[in-house]
Each structure stands twice: as C-alpha cells, then as structure tokens.
PDB file of N, CA, C, O and CB in Angstrom:
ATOM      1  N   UNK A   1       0.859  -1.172   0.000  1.00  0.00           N
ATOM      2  CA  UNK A   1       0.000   0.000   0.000  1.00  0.00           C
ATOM      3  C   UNK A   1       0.903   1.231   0.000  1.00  0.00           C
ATOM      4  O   UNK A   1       1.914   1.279   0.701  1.00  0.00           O
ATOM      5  CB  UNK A   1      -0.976   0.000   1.233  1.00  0.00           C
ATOM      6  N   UNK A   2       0.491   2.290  -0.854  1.00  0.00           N
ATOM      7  CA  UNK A   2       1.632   2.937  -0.955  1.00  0.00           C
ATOM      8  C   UNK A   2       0.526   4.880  -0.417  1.00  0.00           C
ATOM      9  O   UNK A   2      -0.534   5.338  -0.844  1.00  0.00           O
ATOM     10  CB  UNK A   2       2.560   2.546  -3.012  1.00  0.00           C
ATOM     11  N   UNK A   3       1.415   5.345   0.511  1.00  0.00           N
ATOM     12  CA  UNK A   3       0.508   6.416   1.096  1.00  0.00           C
ATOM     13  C   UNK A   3       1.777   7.554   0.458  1.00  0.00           C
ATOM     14  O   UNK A   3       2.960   7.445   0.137  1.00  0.00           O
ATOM     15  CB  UNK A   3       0.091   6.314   3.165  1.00  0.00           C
ATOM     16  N   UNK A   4       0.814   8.596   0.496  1.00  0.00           N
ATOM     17  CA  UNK A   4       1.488  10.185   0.371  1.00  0.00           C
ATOM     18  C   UNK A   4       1.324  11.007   1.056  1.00  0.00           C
ATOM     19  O   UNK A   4       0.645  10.590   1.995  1.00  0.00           O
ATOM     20  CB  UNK A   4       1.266  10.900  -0.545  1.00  0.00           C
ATOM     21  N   UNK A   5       1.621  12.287   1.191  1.00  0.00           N
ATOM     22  CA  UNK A   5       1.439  13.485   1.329  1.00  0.00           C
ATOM     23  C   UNK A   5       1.897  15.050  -0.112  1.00  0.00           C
ATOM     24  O   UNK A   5       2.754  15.321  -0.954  1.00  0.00           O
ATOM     25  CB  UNK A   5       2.219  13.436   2.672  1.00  0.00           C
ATOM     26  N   UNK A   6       0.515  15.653   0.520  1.00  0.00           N
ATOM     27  CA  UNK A   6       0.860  16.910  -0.186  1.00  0.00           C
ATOM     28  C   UNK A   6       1.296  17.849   0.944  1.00  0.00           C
ATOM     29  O   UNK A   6       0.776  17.764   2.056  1.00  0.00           O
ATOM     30  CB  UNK A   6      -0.394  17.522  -1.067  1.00  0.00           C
ATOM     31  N   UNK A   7       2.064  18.572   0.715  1.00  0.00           N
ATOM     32  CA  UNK A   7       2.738  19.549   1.903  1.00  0.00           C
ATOM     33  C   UNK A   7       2.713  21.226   0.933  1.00  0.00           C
ATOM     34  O   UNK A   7       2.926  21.463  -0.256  1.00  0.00           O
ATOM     35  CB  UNK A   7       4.847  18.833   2.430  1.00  0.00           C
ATOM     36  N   UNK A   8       2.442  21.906   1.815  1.00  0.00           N
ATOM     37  CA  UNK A   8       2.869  23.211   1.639  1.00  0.00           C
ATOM     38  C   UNK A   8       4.060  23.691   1.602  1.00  0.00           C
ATOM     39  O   UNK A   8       4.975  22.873   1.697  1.00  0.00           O
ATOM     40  CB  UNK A   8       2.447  23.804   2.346  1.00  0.00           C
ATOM     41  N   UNK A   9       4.360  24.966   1.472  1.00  0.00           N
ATOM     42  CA  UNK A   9       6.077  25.241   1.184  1.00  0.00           C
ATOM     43  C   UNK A   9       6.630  25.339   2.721  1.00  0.00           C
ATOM     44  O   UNK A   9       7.857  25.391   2.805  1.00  0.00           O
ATOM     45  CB  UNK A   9       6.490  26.977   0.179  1.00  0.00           C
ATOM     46  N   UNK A  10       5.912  25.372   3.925  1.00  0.00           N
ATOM     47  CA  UNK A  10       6.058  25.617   5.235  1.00  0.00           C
ATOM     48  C   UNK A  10       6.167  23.788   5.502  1.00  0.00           C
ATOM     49  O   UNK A  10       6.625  23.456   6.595  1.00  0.00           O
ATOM     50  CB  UNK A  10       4.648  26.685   6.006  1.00  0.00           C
ATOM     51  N   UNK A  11       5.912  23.091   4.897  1.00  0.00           N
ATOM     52  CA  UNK A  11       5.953  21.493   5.145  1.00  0.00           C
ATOM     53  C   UNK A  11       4.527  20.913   6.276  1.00  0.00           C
ATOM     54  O   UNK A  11       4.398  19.762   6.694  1.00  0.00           O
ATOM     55  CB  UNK A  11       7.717  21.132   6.016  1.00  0.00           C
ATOM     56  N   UNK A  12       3.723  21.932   6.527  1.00  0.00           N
ATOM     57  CA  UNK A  12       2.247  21.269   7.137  1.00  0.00           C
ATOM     58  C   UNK A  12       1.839  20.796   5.745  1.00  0.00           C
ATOM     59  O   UNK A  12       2.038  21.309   4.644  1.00  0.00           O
ATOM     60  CB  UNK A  12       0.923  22.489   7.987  1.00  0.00           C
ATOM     61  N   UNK A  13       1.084  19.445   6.174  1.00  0.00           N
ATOM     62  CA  UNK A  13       0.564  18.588   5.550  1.00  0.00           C
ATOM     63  C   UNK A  13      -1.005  18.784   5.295  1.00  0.00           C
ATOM     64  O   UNK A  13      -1.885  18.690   6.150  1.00  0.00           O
ATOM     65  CB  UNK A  13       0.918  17.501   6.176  1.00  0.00           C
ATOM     66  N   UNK A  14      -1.225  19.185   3.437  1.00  0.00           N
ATOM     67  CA  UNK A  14      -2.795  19.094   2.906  1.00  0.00           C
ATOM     68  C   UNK A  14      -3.650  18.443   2.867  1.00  0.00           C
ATOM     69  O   UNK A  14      -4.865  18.627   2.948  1.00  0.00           O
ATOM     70  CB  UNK A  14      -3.026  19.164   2.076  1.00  0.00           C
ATOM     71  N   UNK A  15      -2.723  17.194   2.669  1.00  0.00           N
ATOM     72  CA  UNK A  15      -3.642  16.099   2.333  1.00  0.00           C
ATOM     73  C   UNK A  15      -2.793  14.872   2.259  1.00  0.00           C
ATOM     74  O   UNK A  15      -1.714  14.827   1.667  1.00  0.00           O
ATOM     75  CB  UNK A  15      -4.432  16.347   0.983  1.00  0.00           C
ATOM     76  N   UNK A  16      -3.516  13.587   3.088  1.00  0.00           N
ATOM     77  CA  UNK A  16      -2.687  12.338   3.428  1.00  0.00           C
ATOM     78  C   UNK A  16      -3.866  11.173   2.430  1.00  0.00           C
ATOM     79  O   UNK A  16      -5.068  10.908   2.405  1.00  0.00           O
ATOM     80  CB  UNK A  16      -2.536  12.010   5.580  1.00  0.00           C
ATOM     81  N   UNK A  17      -2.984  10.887   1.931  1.00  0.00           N
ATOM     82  CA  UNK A  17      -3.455   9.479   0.646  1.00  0.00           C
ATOM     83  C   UNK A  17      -3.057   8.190   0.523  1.00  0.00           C
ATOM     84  O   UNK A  17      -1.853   8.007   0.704  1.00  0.00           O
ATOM     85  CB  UNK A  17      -3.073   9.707  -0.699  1.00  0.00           C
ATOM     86  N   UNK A  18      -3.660   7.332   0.291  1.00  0.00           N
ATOM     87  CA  UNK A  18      -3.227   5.987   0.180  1.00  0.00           C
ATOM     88  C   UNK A  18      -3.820   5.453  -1.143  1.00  0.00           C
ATOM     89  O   UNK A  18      -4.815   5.850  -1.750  1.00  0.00           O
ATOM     90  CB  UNK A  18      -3.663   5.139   1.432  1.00  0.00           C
ATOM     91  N   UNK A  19      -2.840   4.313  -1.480  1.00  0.00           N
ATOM     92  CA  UNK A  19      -3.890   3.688  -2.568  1.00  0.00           C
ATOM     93  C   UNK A  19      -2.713   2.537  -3.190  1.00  0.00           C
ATOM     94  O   UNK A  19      -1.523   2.524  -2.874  1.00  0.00           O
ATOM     95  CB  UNK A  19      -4.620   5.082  -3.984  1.00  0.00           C
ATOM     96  N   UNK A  20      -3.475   1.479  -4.268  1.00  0.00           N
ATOM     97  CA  UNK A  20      -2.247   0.628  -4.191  1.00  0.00           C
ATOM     98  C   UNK A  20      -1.584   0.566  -5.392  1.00  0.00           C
ATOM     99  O   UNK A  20      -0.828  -0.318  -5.794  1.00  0.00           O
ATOM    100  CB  UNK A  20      -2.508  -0.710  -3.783  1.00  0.00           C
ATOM    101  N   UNK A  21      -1.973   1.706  -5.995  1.00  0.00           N
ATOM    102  CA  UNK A  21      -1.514   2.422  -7.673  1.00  0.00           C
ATOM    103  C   UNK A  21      -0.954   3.646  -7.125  1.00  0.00           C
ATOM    104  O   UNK A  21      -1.540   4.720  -6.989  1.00  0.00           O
ATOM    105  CB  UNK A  21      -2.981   2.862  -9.015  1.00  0.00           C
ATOM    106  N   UNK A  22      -0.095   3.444  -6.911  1.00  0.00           N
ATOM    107  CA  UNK A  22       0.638   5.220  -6.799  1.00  0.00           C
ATOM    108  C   UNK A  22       0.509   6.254  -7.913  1.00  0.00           C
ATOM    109  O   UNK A  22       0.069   7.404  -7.915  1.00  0.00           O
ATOM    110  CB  UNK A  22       2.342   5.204  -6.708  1.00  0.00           C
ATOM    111  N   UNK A  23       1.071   5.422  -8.923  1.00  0.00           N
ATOM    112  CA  UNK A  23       0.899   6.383 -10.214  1.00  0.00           C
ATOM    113  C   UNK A  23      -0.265   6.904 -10.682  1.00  0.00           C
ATOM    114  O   UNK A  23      -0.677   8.057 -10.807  1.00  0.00           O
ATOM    115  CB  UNK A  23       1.303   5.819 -11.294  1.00  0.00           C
ATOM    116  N   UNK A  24      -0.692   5.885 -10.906  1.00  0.00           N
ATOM    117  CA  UNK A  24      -2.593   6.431 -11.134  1.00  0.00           C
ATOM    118  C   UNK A  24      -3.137   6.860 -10.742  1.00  0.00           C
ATOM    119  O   UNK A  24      -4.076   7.371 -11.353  1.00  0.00           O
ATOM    120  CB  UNK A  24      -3.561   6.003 -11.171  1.00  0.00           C
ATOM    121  N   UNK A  25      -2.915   7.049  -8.854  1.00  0.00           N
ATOM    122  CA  UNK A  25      -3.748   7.803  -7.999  1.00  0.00           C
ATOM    123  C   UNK A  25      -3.024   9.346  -8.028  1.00  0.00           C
ATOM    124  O   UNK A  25      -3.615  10.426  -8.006  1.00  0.00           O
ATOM    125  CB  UNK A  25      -3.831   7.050  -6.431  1.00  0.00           C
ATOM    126  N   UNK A  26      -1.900   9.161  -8.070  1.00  0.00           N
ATOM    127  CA  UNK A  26      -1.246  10.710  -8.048  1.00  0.00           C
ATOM    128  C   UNK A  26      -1.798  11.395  -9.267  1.00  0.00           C
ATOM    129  O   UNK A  26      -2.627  12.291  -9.104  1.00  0.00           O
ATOM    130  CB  UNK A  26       0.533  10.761  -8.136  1.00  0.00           C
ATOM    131  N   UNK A  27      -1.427  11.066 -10.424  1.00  0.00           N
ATOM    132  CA  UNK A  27      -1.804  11.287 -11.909  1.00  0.00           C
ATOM    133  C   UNK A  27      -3.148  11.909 -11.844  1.00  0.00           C
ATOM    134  O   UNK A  27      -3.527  12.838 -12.557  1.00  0.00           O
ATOM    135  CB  UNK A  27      -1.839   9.898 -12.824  1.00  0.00           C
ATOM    136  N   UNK A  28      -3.910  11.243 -10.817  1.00  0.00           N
ATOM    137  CA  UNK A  28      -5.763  11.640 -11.094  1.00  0.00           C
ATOM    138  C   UNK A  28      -5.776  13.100 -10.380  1.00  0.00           C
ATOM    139  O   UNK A  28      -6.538  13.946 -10.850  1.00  0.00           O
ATOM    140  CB  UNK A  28      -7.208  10.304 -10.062  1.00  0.00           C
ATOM    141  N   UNK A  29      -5.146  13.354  -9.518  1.00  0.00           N
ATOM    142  CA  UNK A  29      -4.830  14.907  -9.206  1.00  0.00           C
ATOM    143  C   UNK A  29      -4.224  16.181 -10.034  1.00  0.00           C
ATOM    144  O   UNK A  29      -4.289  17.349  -9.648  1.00  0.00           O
ATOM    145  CB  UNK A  29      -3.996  14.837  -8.268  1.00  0.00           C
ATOM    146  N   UNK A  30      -3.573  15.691 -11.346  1.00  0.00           N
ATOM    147  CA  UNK A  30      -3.466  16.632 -11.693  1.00  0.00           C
ATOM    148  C   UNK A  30      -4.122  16.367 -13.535  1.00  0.00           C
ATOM    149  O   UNK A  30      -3.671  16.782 -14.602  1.00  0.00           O
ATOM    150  CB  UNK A  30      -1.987  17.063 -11.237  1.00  0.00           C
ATOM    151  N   UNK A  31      -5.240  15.572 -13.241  1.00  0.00           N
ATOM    152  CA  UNK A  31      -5.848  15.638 -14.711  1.00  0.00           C
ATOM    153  C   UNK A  31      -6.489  16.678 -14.942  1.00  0.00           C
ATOM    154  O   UNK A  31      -6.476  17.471 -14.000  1.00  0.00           O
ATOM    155  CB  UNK A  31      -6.729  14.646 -15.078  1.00  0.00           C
ATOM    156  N   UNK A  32      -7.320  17.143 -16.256  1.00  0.00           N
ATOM    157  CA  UNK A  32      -7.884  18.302 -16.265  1.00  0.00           C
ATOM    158  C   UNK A  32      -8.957  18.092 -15.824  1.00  0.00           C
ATOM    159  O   UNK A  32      -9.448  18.975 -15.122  1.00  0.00           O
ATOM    160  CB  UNK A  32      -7.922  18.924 -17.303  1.00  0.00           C
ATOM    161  N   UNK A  33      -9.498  17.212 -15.996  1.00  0.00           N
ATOM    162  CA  UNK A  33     -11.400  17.481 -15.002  1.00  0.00           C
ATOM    163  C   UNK A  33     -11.291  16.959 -13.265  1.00  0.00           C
ATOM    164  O   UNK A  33     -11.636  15.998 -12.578  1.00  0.00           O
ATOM    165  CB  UNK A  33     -13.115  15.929 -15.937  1.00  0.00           C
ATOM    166  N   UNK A  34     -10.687  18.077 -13.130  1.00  0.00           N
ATOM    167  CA  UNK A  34     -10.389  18.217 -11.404  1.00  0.00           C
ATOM    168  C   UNK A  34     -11.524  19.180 -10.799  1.00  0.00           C
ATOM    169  O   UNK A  34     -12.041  20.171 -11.314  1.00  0.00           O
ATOM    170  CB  UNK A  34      -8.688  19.023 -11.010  1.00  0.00           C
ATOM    171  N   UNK A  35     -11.774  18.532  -9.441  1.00  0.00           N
ATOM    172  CA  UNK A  35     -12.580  19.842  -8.869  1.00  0.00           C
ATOM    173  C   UNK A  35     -11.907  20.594  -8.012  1.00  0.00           C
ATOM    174  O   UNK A  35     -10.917  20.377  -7.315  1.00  0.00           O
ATOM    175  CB  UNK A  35     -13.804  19.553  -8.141  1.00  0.00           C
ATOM    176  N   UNK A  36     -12.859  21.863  -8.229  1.00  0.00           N
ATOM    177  CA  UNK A  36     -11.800  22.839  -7.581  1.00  0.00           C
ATOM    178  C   UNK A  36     -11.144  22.878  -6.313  1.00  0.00           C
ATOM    179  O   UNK A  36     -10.278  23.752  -6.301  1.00  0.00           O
ATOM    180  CB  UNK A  36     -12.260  23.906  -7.548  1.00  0.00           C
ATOM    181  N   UNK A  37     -11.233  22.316  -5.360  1.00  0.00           N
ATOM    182  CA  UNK A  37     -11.050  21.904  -3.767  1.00  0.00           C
ATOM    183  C   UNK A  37      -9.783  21.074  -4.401  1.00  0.00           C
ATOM    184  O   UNK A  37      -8.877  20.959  -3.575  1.00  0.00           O
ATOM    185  CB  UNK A  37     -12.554  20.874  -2.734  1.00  0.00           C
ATOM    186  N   UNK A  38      -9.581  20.635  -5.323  1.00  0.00           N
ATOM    187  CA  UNK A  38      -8.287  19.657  -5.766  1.00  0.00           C
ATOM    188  C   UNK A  38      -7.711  20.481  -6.617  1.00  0.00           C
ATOM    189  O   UNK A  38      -6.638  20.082  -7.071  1.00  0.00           O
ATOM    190  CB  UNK A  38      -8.561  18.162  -6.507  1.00  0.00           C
ATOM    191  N   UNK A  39      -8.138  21.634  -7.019  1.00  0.00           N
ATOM    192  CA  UNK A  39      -6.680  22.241  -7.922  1.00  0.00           C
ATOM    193  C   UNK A  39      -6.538  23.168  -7.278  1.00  0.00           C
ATOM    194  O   UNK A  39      -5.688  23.930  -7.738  1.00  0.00           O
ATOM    195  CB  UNK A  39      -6.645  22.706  -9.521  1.00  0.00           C
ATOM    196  N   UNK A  40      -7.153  23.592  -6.066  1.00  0.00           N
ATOM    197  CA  UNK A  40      -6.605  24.578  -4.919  1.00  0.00           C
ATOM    198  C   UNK A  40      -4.955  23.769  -4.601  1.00  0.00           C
ATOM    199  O   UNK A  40      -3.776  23.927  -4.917  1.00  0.00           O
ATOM    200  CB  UNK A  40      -7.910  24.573  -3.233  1.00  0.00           C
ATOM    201  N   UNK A  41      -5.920  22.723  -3.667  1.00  0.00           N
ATOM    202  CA  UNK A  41      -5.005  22.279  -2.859  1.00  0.00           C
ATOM    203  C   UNK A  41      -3.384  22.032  -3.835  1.00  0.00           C
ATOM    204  O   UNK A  41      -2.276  22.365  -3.413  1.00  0.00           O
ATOM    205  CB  UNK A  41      -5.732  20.876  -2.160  1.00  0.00           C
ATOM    206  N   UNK A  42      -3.641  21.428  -5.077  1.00  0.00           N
ATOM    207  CA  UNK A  42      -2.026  20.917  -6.240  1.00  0.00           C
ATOM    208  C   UNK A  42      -1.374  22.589  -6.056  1.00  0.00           C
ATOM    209  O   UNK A  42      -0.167  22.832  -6.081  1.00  0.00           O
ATOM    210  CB  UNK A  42      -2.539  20.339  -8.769  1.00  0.00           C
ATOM    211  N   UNK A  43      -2.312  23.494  -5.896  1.00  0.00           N
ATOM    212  CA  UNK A  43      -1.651  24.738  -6.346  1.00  0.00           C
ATOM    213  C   UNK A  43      -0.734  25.523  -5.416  1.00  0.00           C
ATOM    214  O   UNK A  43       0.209  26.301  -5.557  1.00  0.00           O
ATOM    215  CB  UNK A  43      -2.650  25.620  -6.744  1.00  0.00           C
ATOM    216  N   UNK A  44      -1.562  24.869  -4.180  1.00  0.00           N
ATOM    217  CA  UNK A  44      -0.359  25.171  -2.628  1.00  0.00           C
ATOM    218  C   UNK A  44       0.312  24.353  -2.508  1.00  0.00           C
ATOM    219  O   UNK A  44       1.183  24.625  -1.682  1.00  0.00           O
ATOM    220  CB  UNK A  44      -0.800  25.260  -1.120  1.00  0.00           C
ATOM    221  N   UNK A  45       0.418  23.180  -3.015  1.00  0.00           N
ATOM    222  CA  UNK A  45       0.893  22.416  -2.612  1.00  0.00           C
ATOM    223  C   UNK A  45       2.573  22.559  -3.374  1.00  0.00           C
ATOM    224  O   UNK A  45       2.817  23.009  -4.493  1.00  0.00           O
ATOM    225  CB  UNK A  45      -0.051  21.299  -2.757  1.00  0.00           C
ATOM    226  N   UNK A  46       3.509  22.047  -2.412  1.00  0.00           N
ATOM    227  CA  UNK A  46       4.927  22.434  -2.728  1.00  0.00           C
ATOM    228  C   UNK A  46       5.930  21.187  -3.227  1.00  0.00           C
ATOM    229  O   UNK A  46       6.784  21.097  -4.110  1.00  0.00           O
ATOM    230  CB  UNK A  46       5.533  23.102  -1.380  1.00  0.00           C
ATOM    231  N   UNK A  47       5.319  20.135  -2.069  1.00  0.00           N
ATOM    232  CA  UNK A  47       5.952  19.134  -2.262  1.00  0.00           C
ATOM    233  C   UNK A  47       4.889  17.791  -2.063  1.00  0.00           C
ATOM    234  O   UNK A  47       3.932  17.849  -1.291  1.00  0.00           O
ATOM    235  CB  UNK A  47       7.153  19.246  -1.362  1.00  0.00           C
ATOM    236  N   UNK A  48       5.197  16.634  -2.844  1.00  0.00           N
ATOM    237  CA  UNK A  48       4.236  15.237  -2.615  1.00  0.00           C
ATOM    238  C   UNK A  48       5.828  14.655  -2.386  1.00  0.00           C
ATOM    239  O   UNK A  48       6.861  14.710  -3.053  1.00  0.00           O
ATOM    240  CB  UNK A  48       2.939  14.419  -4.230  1.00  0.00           C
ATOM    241  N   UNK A  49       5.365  13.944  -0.796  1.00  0.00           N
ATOM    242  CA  UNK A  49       5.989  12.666  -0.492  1.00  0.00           C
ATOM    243  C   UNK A  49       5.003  11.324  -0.167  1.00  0.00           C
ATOM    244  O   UNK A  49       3.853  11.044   0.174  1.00  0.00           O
ATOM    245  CB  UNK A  49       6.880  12.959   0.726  1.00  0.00           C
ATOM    246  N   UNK A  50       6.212  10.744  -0.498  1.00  0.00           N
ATOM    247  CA  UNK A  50       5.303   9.247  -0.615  1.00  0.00           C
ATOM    248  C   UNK A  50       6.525   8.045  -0.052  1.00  0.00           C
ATOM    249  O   UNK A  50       7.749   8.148   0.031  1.00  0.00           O
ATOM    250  CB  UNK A  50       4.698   8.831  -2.687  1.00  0.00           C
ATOM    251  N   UNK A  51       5.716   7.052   0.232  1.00  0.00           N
ATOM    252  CA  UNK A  51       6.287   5.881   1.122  1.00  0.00           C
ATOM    253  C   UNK A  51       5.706   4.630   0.694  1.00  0.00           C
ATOM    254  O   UNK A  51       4.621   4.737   0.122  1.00  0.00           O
ATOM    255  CB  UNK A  51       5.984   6.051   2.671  1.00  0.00           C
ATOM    256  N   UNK A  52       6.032   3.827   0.794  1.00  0.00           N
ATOM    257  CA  UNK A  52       5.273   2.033   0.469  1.00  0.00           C
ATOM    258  C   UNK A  52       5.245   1.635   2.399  1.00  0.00           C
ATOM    259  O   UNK A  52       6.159   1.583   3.221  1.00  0.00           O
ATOM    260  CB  UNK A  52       6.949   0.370  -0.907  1.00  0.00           C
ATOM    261  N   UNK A  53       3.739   1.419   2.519  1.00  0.00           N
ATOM    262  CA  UNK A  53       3.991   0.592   3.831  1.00  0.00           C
ATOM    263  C   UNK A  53       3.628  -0.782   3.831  1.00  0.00           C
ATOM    264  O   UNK A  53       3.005  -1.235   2.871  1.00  0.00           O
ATOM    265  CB  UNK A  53       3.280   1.142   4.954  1.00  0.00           C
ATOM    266  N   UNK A  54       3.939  -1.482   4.776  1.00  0.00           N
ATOM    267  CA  UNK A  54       3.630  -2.609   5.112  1.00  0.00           C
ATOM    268  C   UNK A  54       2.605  -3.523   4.921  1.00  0.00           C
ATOM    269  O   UNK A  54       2.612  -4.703   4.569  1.00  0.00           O
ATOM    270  CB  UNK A  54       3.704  -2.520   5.915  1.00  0.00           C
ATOM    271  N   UNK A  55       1.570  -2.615   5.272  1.00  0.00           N
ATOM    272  CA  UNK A  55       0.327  -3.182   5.473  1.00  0.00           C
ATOM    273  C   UNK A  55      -1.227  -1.457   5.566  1.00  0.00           C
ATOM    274  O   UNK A  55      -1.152  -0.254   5.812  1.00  0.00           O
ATOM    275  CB  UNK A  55       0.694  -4.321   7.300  1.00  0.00           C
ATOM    276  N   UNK A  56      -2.313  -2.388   5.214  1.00  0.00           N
ATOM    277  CA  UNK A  56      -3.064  -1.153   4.806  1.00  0.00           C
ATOM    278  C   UNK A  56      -3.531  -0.399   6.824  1.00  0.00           C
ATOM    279  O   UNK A  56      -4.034   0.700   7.060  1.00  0.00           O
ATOM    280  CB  UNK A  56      -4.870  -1.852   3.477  1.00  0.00           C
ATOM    281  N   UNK A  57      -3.152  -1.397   7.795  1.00  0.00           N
ATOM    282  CA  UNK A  57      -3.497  -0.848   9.030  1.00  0.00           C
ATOM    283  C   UNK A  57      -2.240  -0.068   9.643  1.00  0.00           C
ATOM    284  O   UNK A  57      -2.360   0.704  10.594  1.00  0.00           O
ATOM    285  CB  UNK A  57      -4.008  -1.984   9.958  1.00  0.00           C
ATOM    286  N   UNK A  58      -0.707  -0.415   8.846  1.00  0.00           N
ATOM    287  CA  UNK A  58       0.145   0.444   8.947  1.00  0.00           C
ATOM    288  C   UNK A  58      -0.209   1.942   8.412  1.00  0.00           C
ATOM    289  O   UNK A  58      -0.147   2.962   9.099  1.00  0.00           O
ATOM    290  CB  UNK A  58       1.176  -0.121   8.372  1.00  0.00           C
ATOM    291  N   UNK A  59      -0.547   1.871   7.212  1.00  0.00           N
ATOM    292  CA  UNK A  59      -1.019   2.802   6.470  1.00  0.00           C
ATOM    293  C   UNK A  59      -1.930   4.299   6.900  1.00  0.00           C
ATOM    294  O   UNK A  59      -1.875   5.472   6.530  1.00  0.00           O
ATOM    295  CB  UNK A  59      -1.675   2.009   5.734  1.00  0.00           C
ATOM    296  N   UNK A  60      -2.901   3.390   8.040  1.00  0.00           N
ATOM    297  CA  UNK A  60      -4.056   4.209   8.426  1.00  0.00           C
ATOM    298  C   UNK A  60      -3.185   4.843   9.866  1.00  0.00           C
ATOM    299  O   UNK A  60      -3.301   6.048  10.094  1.00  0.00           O
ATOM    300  CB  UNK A  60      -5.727   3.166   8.708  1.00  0.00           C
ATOM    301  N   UNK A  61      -2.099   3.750  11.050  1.00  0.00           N
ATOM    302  CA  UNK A  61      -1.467   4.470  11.738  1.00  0.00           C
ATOM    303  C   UNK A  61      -0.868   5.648  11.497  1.00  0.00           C
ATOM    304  O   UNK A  61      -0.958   6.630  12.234  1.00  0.00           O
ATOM    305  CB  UNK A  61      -0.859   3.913  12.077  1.00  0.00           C
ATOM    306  N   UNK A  62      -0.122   5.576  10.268  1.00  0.00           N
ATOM    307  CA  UNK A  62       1.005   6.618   9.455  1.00  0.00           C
ATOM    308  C   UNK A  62      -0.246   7.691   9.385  1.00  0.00           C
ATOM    309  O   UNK A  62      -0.127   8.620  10.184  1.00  0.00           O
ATOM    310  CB  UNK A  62       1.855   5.990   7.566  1.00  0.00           C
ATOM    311  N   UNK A  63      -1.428   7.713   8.558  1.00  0.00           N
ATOM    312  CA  UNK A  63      -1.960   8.965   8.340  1.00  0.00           C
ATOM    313  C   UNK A  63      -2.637   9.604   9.840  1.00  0.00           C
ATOM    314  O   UNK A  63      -3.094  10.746   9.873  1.00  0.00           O
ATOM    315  CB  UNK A  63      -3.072   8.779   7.110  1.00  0.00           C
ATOM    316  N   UNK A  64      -2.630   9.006  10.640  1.00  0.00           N
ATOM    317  CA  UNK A  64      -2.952   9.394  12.208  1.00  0.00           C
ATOM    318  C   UNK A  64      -2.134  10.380  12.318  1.00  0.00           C
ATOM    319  O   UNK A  64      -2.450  11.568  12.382  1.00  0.00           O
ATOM    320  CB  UNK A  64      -2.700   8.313  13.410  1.00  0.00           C
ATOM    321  N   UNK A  65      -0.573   9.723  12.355  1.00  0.00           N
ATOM    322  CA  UNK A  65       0.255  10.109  13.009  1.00  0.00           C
ATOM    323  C   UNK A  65       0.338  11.454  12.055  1.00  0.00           C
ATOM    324  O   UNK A  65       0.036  12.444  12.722  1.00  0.00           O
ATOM    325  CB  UNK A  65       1.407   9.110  13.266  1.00  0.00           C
ATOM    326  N   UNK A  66       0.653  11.766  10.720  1.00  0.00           N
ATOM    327  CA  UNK A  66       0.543  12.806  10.185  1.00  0.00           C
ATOM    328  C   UNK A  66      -0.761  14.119  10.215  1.00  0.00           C
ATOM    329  O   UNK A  66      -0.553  15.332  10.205  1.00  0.00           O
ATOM    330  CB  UNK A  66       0.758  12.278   9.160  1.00  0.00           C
ATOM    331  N   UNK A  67      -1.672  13.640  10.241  1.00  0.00           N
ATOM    332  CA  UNK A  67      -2.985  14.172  10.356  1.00  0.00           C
ATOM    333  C   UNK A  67      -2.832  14.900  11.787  1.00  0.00           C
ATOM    334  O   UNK A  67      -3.297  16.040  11.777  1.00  0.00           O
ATOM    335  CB  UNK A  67      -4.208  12.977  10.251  1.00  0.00           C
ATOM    336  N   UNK A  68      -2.279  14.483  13.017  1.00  0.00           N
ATOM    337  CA  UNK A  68      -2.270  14.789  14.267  1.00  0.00           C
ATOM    338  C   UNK A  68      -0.883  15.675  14.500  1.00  0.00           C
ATOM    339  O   UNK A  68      -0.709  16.118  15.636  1.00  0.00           O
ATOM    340  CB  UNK A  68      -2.413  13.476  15.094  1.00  0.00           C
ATOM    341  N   UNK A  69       0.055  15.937  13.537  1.00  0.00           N
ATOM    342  CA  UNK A  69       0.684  16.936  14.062  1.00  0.00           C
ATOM    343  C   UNK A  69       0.364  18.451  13.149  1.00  0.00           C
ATOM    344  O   UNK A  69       0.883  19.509  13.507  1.00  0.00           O
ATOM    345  CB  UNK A  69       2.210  16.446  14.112  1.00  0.00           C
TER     346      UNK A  69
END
C-alpha cells in the first residue's frame, strides 16, 4: 500500500493518501477534469511525499500520526 502526502512550502501537511496504484492515484490529481477543492489544494501544494507501507493498518497508523501533528 503505498501512502502520500501533499505539503505546503512551510511542510504542514494538505492532504494524506493511500492507494495501491501510486501512479494512477497521483496522476488523477493533476488531470484536467479536477474539482476545484483539488486544484486549490495541487496549487499550494509544494511538495508530494510518498512511502510504500507494510500493510493497509500500517497505512491508516502513518496517516494518524501525520494528520495529528
């Protein structure tokens, strides 16, 4: 399962993602029939990091742990 983040140029975190197509799921964020709440966010957004975890209940810990700071 492979999770991300979108980060701002300050590095707080927009938005925490998972999915088990990385490419395809990232890709669908910056197609053209986006809604606007999603080409806000690509447009602040500074940096996407991404990770492969373990398992999909690793996955949901990791976005806790990000979501909560």
């Amino acid at each position: 399962m492979y999770q991300w983040s979108f980060r701002d140029p300050d590095g707080q975190v927009l938005y925490v993602g998972k999915s088990v197509t990385l490419r395809t799921r990232l890709a669908s964020y910056f197609a053209t029939d986006r809604e606007r709440k999603v080409i806000a966010m690509t447009r602040r957004a500074a940096t996407v990091d991404w990770h492969l975890t373990s398992s999909e209940v690793r996955s949901e810990e990791h976005t806790s742990e990000l979501q909560s700071h």
